[in-house]
C-alpha positions in Angstrom: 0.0 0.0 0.0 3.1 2.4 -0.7 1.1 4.2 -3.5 1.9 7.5 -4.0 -2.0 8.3 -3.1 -1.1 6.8 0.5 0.5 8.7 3.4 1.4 6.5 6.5 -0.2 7.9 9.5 -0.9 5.6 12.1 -1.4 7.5 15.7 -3.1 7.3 18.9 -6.3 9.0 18.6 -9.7 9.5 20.9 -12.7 8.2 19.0 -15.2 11.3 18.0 -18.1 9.0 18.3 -17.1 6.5 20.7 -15.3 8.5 22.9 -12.8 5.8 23.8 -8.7 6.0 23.1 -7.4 4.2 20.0 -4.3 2.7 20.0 -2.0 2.7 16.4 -2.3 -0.4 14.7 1.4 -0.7 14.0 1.5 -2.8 10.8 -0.3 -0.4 8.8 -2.3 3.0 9.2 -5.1 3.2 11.8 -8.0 4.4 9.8 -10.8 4.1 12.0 -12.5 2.8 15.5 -11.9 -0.6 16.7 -14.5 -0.6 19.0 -17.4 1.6 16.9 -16.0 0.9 13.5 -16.8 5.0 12.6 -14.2 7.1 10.9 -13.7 10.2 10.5 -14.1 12.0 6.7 -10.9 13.9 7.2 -8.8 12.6 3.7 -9.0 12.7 0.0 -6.7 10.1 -0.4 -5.4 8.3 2.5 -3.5 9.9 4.9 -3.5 13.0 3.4 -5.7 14.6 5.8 -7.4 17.1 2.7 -10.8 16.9 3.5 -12.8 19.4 5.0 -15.9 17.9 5.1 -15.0 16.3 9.2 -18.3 13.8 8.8 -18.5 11.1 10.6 -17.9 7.7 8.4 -20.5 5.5 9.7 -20.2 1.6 9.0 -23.2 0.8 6.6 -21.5 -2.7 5.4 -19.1 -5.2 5.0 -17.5 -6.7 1.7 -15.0 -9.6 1.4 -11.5 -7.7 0.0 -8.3 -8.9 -1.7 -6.6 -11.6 0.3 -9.3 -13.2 2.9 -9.6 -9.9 4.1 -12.6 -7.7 4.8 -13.7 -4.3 3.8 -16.3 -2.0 5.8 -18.2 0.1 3.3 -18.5 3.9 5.0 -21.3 6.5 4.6 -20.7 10.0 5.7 -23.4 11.5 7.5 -22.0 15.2 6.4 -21.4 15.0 2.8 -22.8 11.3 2.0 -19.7 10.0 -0.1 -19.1 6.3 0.6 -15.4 5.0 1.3 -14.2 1.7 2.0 -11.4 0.5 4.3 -9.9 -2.3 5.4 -10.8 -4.2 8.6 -8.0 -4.6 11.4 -7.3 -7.6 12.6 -8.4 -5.9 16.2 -11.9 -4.8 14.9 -14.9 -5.9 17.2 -15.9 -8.9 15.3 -19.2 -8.9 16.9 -19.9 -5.2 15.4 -18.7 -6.4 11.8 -21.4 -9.2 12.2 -24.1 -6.5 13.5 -23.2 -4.8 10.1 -23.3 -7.4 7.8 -27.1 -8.4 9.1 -27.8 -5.1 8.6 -28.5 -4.4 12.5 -26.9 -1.1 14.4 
């Protein structure tokens, strides 16, 4: 994922929805909420923190990516564009499951 549409930034952060304090995933960047799943919309391309729209990424579903891996399909509340990003291996299973049956 060293495209040169990708910025590494993987940091601590407090969840805006959640409230709770996200640890860096430290094998690639931390792009969203372990615990919630929300994001926030803060980048045109990843990492690059060039969005002003600051919506709140909300999970609406869950797609099977490259590699046995999973994606979770975003809506943002603000501006409505969708985004996709890949799951962390320290995701709450249980909430990807809640998405993919379609219950919040």
């Amino acid at each position: 994922m060293n495209s040169a549409k990708f910025t590494m930034i993987d940091e601590n952060f407090k969840c805006a929805v959640c409230g709770k304090m996200v640890e860096k995933l430290g094998y690639s960047a931390r792009d969203h909420c372990p615990y919630c799943l929300c994001s926030l919309h803060v980048d045109i391309n990843p990492g690059d923190r060039l969005c002003d729209c600051l919506g709140i990424l909300e999970p609406i579903g869950v797609e099977k990516g490259r590699k046995d891996t999973l994606k979770i399909i975003y809506k943002c509340n603000k501006c409505g564009m969708i985004k996709r990003n890949v799951a962390a291996r320290d995701d709450d299973f249980d909430k990807i499951l809640e998405i993919m049956k379609g219950v919040k």
